[in-house]
C-alpha positions as CSV (number, residue, x, y, z in Angstrom):
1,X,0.7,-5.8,-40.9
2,X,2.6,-3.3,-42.5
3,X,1.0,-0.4,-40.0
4,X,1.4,-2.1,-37.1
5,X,5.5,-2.3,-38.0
6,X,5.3,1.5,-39.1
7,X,4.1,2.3,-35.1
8,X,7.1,-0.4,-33.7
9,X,9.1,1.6,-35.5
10,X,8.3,4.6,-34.1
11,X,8.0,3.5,-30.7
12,X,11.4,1.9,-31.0
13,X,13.0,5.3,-32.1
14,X,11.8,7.4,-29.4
15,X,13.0,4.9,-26.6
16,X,15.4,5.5,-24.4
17,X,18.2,2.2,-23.1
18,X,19.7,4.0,-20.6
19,X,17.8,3.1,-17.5
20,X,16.1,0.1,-16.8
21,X,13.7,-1.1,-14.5
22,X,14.6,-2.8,-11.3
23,X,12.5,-6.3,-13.0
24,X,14.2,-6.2,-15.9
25,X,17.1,-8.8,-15.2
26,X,14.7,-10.8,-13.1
27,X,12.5,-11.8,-15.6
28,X,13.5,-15.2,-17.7
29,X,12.8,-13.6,-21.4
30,X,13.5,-17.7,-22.4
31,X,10.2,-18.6,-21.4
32,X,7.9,-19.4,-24.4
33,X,5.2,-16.7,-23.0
34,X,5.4,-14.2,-19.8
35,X,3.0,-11.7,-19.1
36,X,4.2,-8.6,-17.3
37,X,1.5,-7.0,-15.1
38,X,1.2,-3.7,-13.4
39,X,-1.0,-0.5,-12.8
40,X,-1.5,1.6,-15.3
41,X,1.3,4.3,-16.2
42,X,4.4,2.0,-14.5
43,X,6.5,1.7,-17.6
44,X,5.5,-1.8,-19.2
45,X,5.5,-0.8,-22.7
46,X,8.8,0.6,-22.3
47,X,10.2,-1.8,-20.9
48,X,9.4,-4.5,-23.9
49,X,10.1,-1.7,-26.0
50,X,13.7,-1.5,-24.5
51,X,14.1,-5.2,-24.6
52,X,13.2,-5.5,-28.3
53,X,16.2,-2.8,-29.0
54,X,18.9,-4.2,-26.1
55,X,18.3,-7.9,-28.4
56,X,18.9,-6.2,-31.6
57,X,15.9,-8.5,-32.1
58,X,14.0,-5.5,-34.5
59,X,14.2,-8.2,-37.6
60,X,12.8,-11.1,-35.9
61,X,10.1,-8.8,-33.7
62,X,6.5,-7.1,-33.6
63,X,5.4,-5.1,-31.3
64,X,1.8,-4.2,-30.8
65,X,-1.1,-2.8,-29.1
66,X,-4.6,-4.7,-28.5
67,X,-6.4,-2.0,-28.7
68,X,-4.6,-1.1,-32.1
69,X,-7.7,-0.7,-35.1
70,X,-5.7,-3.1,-36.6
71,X,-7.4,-5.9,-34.5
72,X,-10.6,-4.3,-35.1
73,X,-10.9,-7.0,-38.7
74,X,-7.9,-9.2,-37.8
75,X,-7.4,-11.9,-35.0
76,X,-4.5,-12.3,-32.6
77,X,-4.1,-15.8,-34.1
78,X,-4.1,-14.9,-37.7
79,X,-1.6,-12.5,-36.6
80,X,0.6,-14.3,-35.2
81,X,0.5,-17.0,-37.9
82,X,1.2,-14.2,-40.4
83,X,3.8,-13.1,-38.2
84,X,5.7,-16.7,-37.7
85,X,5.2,-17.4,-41.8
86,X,7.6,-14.5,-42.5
87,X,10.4,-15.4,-40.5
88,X,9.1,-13.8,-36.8
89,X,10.2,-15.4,-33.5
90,X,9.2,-12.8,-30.8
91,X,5.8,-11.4,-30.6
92,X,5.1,-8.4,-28.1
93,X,1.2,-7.9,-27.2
94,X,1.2,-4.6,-25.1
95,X,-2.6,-4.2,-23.3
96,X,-4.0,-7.6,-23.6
97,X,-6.6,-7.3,-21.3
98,X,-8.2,-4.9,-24.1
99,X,-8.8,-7.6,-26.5
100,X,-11.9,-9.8,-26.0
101,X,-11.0,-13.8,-25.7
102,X,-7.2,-13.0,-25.2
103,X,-6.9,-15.8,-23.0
104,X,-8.6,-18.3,-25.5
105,X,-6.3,-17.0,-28.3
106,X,-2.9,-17.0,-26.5
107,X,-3.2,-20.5,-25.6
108,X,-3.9,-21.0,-29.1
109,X,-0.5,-19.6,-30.6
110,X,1.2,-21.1,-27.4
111,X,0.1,-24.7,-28.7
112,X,0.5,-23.8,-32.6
113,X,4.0,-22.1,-32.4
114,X,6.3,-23.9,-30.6
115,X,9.2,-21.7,-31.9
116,X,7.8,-18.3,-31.2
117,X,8.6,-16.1,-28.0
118,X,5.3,-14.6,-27.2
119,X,5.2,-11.5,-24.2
120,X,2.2,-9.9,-23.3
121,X,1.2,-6.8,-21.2
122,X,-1.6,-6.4,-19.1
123,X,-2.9,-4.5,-16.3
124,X,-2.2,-6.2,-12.1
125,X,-6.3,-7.0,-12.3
126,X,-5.4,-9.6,-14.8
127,X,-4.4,-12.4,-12.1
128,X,-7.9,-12.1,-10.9
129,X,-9.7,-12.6,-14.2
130,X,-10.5,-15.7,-15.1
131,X,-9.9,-16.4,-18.8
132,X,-11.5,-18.6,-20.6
133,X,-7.9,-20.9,-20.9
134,X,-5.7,-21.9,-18.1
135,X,-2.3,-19.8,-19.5
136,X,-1.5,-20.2,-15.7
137,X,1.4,-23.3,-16.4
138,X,2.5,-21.7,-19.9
139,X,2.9,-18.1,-19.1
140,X,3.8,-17.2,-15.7
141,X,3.2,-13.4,-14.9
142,X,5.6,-10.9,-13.6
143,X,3.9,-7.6,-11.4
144,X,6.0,-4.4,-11.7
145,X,5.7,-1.9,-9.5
146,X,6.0,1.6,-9.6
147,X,9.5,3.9,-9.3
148,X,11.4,3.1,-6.1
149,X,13.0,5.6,-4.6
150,X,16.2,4.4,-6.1
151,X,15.3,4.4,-9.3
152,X,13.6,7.7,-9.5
153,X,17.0,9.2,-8.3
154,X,18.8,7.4,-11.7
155,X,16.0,7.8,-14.2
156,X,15.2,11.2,-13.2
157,X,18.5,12.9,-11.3
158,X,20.9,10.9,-13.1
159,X,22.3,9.8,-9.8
160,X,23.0,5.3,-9.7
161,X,22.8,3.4,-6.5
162,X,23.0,0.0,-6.3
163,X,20.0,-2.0,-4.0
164,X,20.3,-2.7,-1.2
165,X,19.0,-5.9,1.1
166,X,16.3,-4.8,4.3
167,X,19.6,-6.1,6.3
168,X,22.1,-3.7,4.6
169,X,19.5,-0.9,5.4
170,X,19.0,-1.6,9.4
171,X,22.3,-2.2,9.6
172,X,23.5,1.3,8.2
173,X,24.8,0.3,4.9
174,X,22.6,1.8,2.5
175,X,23.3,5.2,1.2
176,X,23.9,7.6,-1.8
177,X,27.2,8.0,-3.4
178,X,27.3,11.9,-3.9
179,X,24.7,12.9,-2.1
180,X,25.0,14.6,1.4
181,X,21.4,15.7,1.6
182,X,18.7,13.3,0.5
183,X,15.8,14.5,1.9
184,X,14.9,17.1,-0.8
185,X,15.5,14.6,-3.2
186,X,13.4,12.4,-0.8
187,X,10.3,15.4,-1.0
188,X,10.1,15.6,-4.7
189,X,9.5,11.7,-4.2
190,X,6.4,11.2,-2.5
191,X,4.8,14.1,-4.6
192,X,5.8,12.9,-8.0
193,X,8.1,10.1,-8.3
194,X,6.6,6.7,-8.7
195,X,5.4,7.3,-11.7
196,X,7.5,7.7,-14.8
197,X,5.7,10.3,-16.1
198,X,5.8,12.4,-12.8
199,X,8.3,14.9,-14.2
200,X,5.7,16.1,-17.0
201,X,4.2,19.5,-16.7
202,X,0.6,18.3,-16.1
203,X,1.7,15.1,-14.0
204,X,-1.3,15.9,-11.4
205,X,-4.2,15.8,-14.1
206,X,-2.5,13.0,-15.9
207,X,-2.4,11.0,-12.5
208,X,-5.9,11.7,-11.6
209,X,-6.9,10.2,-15.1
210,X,-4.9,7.4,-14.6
211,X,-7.3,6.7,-11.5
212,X,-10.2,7.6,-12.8
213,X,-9.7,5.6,-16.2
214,X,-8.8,2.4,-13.8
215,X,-11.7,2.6,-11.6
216,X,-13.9,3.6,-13.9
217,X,-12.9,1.9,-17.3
218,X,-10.4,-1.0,-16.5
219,X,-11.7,-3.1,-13.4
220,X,-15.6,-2.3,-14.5
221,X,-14.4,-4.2,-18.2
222,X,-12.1,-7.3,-16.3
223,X,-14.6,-8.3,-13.8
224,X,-17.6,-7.5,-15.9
225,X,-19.4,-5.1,-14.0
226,X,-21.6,-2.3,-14.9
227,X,-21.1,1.3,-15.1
228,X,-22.4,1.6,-11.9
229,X,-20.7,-0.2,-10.0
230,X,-17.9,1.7,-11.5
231,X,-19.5,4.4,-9.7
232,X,-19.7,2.3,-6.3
233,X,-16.1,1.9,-7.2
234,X,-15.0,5.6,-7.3
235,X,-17.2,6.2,-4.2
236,X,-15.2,3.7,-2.5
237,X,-11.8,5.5,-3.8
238,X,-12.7,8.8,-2.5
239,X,-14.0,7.1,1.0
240,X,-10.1,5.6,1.4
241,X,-8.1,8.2,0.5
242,X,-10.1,10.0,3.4
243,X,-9.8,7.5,5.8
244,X,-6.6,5.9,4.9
245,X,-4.7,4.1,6.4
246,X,-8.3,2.2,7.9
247,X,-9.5,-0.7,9.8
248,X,-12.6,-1.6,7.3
249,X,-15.4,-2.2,8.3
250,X,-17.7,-4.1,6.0
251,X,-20.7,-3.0,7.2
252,X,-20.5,0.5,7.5
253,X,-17.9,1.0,4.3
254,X,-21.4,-1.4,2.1
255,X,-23.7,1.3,3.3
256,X,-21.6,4.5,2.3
257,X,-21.2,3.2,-0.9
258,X,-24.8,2.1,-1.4
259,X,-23.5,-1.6,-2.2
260,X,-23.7,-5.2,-1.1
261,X,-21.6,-6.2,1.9
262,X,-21.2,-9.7,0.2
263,X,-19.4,-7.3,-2.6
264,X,-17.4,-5.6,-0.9
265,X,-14.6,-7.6,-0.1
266,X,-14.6,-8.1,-4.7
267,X,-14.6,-4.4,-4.3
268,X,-11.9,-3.7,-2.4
269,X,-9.3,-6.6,-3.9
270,X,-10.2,-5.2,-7.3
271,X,-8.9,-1.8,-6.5
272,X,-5.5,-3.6,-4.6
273,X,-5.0,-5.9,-7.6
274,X,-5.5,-2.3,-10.1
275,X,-2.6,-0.3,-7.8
276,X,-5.3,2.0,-6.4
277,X,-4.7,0.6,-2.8
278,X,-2.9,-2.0,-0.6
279,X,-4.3,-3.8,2.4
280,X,-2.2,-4.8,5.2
281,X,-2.8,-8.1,6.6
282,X,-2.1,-9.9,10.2
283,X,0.5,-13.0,10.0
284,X,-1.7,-15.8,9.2
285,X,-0.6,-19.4,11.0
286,X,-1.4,-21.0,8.1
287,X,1.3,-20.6,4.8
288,X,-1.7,-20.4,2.4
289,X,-4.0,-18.3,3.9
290,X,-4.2,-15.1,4.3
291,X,-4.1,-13.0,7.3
292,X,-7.4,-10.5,8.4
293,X,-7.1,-7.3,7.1
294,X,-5.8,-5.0,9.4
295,X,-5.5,-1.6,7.3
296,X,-6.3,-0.4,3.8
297,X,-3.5,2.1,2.7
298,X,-3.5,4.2,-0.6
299,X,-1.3,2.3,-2.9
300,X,1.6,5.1,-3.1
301,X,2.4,8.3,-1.8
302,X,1.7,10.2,-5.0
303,X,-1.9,8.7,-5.1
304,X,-1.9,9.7,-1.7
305,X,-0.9,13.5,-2.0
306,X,-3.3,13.8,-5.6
307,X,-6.3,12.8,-4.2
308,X,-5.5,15.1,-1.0
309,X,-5.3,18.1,-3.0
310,X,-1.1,18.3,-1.9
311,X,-2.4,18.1,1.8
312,X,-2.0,14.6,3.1
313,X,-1.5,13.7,6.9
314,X,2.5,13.5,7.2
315,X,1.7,10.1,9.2
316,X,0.1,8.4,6.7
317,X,2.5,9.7,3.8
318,X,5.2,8.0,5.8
319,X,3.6,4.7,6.8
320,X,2.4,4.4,3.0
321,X,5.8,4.8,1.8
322,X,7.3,2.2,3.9
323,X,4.8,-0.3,3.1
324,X,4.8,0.4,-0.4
325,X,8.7,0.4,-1.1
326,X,9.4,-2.5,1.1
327,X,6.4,-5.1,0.0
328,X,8.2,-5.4,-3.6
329,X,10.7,-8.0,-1.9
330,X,9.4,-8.7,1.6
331,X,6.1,-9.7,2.9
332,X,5.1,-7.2,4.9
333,X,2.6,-7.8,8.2
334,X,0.8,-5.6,10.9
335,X,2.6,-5.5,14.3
336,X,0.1,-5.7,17.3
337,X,2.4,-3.4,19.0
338,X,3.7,-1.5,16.4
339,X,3.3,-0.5,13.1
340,X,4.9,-2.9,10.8
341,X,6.5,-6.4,10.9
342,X,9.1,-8.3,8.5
343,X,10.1,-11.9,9.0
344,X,10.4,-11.6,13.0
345,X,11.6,-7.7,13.3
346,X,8.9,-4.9,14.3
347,X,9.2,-1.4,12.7
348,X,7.6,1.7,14.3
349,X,7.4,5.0,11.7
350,X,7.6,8.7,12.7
351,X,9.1,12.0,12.4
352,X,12.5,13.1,14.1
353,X,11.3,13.1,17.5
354,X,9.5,9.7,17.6
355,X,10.9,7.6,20.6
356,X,10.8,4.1,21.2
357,X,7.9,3.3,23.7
358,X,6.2,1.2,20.9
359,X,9.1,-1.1,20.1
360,X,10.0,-1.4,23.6
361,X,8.9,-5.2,24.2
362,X,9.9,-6.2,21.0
363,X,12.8,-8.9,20.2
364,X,14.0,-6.9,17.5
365,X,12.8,-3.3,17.0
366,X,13.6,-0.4,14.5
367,X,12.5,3.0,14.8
368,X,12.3,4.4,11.4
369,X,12.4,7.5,11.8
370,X,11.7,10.8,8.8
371,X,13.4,14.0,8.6
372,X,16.7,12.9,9.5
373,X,19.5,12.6,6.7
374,X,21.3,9.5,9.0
375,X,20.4,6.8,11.5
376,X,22.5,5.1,14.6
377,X,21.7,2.0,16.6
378,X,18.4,0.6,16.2
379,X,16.6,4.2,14.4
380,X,17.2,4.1,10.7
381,X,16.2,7.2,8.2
382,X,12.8,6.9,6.2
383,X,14.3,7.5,2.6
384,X,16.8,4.6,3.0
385,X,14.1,2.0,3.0
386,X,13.5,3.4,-0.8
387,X,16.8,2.2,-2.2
388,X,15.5,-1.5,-1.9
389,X,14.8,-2.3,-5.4
């Protein structure tokens, strides 16, 4: 075990406390085992990392990675065991879903070491795959999200804002301390900041292998399909980010990719649940069920603008950031006369010169509204509906 302290180490050493995520402080670290879910390149080793050094709990802790060699001639299990018979108490598994019978084997050291704290990271798709054990009522999984546009202005500017409630932003509340023009901040956000990495030099390669390795590597692996319906899976990538935002159409989208229409639905709630897109639903009558699809958006804006070579349609790139940032805390719906809906108020999303015709017979209507560094009344500015978590 020696090696895998020797890389903790490391790790620990080149992490940064400074800045922490937005679900840091909601997540109950006294639970037994959590699992913290996410898309791939959102920050989720970093954050355990950064927990480990906040706790001073370096003595009592190991970190590693399932995909380590180390697990290559030893078992989680025997691991842990080895782990809790010299003194251990919290146990960090970063990329789970990469060892085979994880599931089986976390229940396992759940029901043998009552006194052990065990975390686990793995990617969104995990909530879909179904384990061979139920770690459903011992390990409840948190999702974390991409940068908002909050907290790329503090992890990569420096500049702290607190969040603010969808109330404090319609009614005017919500701004910047410092900061008289946000909107080039604002720019520099949709190309490049929901993703940690997005200040590095080669951010646009490193993004598109981030898609590529999920669509082709990490849903293909959880669901247990074969490499081509990988394939079928890219095709239907590069089909939405062309047609995006979209009404689908199961028929026509199953013959473009060459695949079953009784598959496509998997398809396309495989590549929601992996980050790669989000689907807007209708308000459903029914608190369990869900609503009909209405549109399939990219997931984020900088998605959005890589696979659009840098040339996305200004609409969408608005309308995919305001669904995006505001679905971490609200449940977002389609309108029927508008574009968006949130518990009983309509929201219609444009540039600087969109009026209110569409909101007109709403009970309560925003206009939300780009380009514009303020808002008055009932039209409130695009970037402020970033500062929400």
């Amino acid at each position: 075990m020696e090696r895998l302290y020797e890389t903790m180490y490391r790790l620990l050493e080149n992490t940064t406390s400074e800045f922490h995520r937005y679900i840091y402080d909601r997540i109950n670290w006294d639970n037994r085992m959590l699992g913290l879910v996410g898309p791939r390149g959102v920050g989720k080793t970093t954050l355990f990392l950064q927990h480990i050094k906040h706790t001073n709990q370096t003595d009592r802790a190991l970190f590693a990675s399932a995909d380590n060699l180390y697990f290559s001639d030893h078992t989680l299990f025997d691991t842990a065991e080895a782990f809790s018979k010299s003194g251990g108490a919290f146990l960090y598994l970063d990329e789970i879903h990469k060892y085979e019978g994880w599931s089986r084997e976390l229940k396992a050291i759940y029901d043998s070491f009552p006194d052990m704290h065990v975390y686990f990271t793995g990617s969104s798709i995990l909530d879909i795959e179904r384990g061979e054990a139920d770690l459903s009522r011992r390990a409840p999984k948190y999702h974390l999200q991409g940068l908002s546009f909050r907290e790329f202005l503090a992890m990569r500017h420096g500049i702290e804002t607190p969040a603010f409630s969808l109330e404090d932003i319609i009614e005017h509340r919500a701004s910047i301390p410092g900061v008289t023009h946000p909107l080039p901040y604002f720019r520099e956000y949709l190309i490049s900041g929901y993703y940690p990495f997005g200040q590095d030099p080669d951010f646009s390669i490193e993004l598109a292998q981030v898609i590529n390795r999920t669509l082709e590597v990490d849903i293909p692996q959880f669901a247990n399909m074969n490499a081509s319906t990988g394939r079928k899976l890219r095709k239907l990538m590069a089909l939405a980010s062309t047609l995006a935002p979209f009404k689908p159409s199961m028929a026509k989208l199953a013959s473009q990719i060459e695949a079953s229409r009784n598959n496509l639905e998997d398809y396309l709630l495989f590549i929601e649940k992996a980050g790669m897109t989000a689907q807007l639903r209708e308000p459903s009558s029914s608190i369990n069920a869900l609503g009909k699809v209405e549109k399939v958006y990219l997931d984020n804006t900088n998605i959005l603008h890589n696979l659009s070579d840098g040339a996305p349609d200004v609409g969408t790139v608005r309308e995919t950031f305001f669904f995006n940032q505001m679905r971490v805390n609200q449940k977002v719906f389609s309108s029927p006369i508008s574009d968006f809906q949130i518990d009983g108020a309509t929201f219609e999303v444009g540039g600087k010169s969109k009026g209110a015709r569409q909101i007109r017979d709403a009970a309560q209507g925003f206009i939300v509204k780009d380009d514009i560094e303020y808002g008055h009344g009932n039209i409130i500015p695009l970037w402020a509906f970033g500062l929400s978590y």
